[in-house]
KEDRENLO-776636 format. One record per residue (C-alpha): residue number from 1; z, x, y. Coordinates in Angstrom, 1 decimal, always signed. Example, Ala and Ser with C-alpha at 12.3 -4.5 7.8 and 13.67 -1.06 7.14 Angstrom:
REM KEDRENLO-776636
{atom 1 {+7.8 +12.3 -4.5}}
{atom 2 {+7.1 +13.7 -1.1}}
//
This chain:
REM KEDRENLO-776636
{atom 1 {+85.1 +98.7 +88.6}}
{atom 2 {+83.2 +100.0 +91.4}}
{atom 3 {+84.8 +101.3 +94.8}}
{atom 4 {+83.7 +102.5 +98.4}}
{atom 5 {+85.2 +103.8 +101.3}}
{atom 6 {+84.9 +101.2 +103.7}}
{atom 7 {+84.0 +103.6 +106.6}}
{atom 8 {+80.8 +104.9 +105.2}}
{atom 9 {+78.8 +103.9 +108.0}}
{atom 10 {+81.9 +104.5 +110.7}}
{atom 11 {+85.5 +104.3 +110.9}}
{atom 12 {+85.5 +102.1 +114.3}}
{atom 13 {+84.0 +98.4 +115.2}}
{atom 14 {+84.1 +95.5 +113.6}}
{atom 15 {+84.5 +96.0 +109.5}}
{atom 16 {+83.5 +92.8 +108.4}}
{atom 17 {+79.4 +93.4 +108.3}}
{atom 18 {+79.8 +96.6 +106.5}}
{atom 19 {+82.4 +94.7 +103.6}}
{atom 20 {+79.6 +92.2 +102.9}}
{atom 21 {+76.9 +95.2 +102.5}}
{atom 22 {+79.6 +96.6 +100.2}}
{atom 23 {+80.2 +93.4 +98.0}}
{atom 24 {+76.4 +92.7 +98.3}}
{atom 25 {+75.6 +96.4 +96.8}}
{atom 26 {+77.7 +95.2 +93.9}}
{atom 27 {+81.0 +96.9 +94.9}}
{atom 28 {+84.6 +95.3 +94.1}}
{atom 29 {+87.0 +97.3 +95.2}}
{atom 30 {+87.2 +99.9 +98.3}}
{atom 31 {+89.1 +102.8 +99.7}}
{atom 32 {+90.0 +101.3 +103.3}}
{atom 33 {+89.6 +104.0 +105.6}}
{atom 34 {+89.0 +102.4 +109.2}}
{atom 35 {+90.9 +104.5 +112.1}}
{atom 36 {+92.2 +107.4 +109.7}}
{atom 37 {+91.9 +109.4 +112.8}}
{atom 38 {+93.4 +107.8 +115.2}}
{atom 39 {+96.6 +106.3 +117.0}}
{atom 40 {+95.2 +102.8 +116.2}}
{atom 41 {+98.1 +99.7 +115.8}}
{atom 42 {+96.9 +96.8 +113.3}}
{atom 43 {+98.6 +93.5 +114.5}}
{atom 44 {+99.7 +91.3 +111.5}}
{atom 45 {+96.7 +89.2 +113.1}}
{atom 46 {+94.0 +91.3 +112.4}}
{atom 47 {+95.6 +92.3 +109.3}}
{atom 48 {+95.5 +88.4 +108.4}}
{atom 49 {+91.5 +88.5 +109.4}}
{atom 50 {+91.0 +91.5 +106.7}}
{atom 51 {+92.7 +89.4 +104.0}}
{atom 52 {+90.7 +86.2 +104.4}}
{atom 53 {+87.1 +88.5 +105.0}}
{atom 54 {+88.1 +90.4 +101.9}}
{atom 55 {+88.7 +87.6 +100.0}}
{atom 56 {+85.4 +85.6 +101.1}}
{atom 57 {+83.9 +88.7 +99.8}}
{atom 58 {+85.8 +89.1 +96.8}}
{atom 59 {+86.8 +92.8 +97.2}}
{atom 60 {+90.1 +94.2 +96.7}}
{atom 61 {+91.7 +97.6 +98.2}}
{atom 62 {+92.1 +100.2 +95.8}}
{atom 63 {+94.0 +102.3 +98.7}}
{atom 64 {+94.2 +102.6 +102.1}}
{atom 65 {+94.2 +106.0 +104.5}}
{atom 66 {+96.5 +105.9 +106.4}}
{atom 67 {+96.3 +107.8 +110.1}}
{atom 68 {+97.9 +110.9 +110.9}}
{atom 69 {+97.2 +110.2 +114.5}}
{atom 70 {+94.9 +111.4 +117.1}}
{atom 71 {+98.1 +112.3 +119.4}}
{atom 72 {+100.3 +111.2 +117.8}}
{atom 73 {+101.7 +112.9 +114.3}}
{atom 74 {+104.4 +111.9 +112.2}}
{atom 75 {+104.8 +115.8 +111.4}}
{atom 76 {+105.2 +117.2 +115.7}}
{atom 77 {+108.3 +118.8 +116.7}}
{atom 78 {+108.0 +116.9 +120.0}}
{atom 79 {+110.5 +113.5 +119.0}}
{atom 80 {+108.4 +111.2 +121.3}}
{atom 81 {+105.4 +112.2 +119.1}}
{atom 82 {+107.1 +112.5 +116.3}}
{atom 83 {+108.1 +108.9 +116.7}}
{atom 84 {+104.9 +107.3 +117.5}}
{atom 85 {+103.5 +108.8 +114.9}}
{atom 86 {+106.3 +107.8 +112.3}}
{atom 87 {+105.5 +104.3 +113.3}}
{atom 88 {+102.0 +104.8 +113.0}}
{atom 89 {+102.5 +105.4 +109.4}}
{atom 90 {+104.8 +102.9 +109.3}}
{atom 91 {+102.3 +100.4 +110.3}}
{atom 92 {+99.7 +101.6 +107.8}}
{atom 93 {+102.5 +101.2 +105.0}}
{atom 94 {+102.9 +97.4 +106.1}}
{atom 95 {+99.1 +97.0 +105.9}}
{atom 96 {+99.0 +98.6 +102.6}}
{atom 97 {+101.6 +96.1 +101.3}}
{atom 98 {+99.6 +93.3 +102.8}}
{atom 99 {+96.1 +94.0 +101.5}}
{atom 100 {+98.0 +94.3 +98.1}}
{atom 101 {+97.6 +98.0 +97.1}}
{atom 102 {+100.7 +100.6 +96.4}}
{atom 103 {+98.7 +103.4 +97.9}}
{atom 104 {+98.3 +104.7 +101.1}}
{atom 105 {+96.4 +108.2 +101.6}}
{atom 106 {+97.9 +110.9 +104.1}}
{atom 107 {+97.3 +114.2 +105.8}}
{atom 108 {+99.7 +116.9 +106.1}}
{atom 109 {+98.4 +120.3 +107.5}}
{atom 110 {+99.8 +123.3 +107.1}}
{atom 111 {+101.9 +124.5 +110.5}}
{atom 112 {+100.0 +126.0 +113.2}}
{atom 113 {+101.8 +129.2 +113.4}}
{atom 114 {+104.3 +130.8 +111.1}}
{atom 115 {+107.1 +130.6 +114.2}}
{atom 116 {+106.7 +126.6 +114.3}}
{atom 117 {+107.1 +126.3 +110.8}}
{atom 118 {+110.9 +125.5 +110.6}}
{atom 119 {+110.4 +122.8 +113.7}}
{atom 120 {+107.4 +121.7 +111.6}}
{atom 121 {+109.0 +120.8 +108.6}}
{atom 122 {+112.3 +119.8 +109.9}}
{atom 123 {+110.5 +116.9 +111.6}}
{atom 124 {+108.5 +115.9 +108.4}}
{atom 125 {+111.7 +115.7 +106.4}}
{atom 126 {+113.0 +113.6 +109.2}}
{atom 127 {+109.6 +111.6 +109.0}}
{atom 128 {+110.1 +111.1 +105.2}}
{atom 129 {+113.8 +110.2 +105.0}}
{atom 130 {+112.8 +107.5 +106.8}}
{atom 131 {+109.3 +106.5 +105.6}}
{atom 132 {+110.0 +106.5 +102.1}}
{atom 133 {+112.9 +103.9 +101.8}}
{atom 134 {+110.4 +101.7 +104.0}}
{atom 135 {+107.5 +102.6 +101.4}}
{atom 136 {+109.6 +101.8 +98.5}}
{atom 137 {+110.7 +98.3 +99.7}}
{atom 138 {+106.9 +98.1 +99.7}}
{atom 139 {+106.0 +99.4 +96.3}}
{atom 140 {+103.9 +102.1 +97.9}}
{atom 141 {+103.6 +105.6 +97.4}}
{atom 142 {+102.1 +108.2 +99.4}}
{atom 143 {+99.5 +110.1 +98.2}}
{atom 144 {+98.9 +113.6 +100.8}}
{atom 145 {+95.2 +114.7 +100.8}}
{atom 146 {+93.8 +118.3 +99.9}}
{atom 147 {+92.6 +119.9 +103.0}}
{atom 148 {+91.1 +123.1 +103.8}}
{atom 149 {+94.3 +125.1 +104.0}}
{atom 150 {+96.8 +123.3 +103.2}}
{atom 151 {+97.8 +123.9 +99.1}}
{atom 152 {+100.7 +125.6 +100.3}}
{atom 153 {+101.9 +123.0 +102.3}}
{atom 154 {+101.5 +120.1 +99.6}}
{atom 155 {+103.0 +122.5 +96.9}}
{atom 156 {+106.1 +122.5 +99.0}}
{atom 157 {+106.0 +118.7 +99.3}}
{atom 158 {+105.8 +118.3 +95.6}}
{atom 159 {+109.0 +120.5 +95.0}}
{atom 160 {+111.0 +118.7 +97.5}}
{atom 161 {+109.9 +114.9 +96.3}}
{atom 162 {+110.3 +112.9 +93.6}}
{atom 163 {+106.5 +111.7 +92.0}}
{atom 164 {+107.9 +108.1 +91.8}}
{atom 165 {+107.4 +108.2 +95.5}}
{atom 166 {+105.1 +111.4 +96.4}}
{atom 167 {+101.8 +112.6 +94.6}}
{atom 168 {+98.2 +114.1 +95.7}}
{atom 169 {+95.0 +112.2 +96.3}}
{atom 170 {+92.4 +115.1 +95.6}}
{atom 171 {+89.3 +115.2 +97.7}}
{atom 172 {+86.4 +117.7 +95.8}}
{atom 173 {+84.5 +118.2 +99.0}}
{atom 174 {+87.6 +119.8 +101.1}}
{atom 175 {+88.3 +121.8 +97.4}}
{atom 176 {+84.8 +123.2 +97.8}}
{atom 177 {+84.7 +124.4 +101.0}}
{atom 178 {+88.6 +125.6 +100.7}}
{atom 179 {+87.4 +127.8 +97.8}}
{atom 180 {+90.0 +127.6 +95.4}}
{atom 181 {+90.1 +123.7 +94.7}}
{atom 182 {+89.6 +123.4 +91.2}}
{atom 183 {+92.4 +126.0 +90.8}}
{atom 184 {+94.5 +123.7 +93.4}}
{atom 185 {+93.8 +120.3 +91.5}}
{atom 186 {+94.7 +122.2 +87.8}}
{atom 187 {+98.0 +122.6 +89.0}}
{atom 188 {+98.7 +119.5 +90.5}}
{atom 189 {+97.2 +117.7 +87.9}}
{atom 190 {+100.3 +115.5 +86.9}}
{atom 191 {+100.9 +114.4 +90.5}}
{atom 192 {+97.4 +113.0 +90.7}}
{atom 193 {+97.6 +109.3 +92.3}}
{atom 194 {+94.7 +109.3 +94.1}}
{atom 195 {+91.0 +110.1 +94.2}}
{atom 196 {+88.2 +110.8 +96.9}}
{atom 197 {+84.8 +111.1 +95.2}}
{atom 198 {+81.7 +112.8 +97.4}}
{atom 199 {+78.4 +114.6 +97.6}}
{atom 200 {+79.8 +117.4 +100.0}}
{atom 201 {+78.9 +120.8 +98.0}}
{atom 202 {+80.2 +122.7 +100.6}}
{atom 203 {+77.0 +123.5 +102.0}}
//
């Protein structure tokens, strides 16, 4: 099994030339990663298109990023945000269900300052009461990325979350350049559920 990210060119335009370069290099599986970064909707048409282009291409989707929003986060203390971004996630969850993974990949920073940090994570538990009842009538779990500064926030999310539903997809390249990733991944080891392979050597 060999798998891509399929935004390796670019995360915006039209996916369907770059799944063909992936299946012709050999690939069969990816890492779907298109808008990650922003407030971007998939209708159930497009995500019908994606199904039937995968399939001519015979690829399959390991896991899916979802978006944490451009404006709109999941994790603001402002509701309307808040909202908007819930249902971002939301949407990604649906895709993930539809493309046939039980996966999705999501970032959580850690709060901005230390005075924000009750609002913060009052409105991701509010986020995740609701998202994960909707993941698990999926068969998706949620898988929060490494960052650069953000072990103390995912450690925090592992205590409060059961692994059935919650675990870490580790990303190397942010360990790198955070400093202390290997020491990060070691003790997260068990809640593993994800991986995001790359050349970045912190450099």
């Amino acid at each position: 099994m060999l798998a891509i990210n399929a935004d390796y060119i670019n995360s915006y335009g039209n996916p369907e030339p770059r799944l063909w370069q992936i299946a012709d290099a050999g690939f069969s599986q990816i890492h779907w990663c298109h808008h990650f970064g922003s407030d971007y909707i998939y209708s159930d048409d497009e995500i019908d298109q994606i199904t039937r282009w995968l399939r001519s291409c015979q690829l399959t989707v390991n896991d899916l990023h979802a978006s944490a929003g451009e404006r709109n986060h999941y994790y603001a203390a402002n509701e309307d945000i808040r909202l908007a971004g819930l249902e971002l996630v939301k949407n990604r969850i649906h895709m993930a269900h539809r493309l046939g993974t039980d996966v999705i990949v999501l970032h959580l920073p850690k709060p901005d300052e230390a005075d924000k940090s009750i609002a913060f994570w009052e409105a991701v538990h509010r986020s995740m009461d609701e998202l994960l009842p909707f993941a698990r009538e999926r068969g998706i779990r949620i898988a929060f990325e490494n960052l650069l500064d953000n072990h103390r926030t995912l450690h925090n999310v592992m205590a409060t979350y059961d692994p059935s539903d919650v675990g870490i997809c580790y990303d190397p390249g942010h360990g790198n350049m955070a400093g202390d990733g290997l020491d990060f991944a070691e003790a997260v080891k068990d809640r593993l559920i994800a991986f995001l392979l790359n050349d970045n050597d912190s450099a």
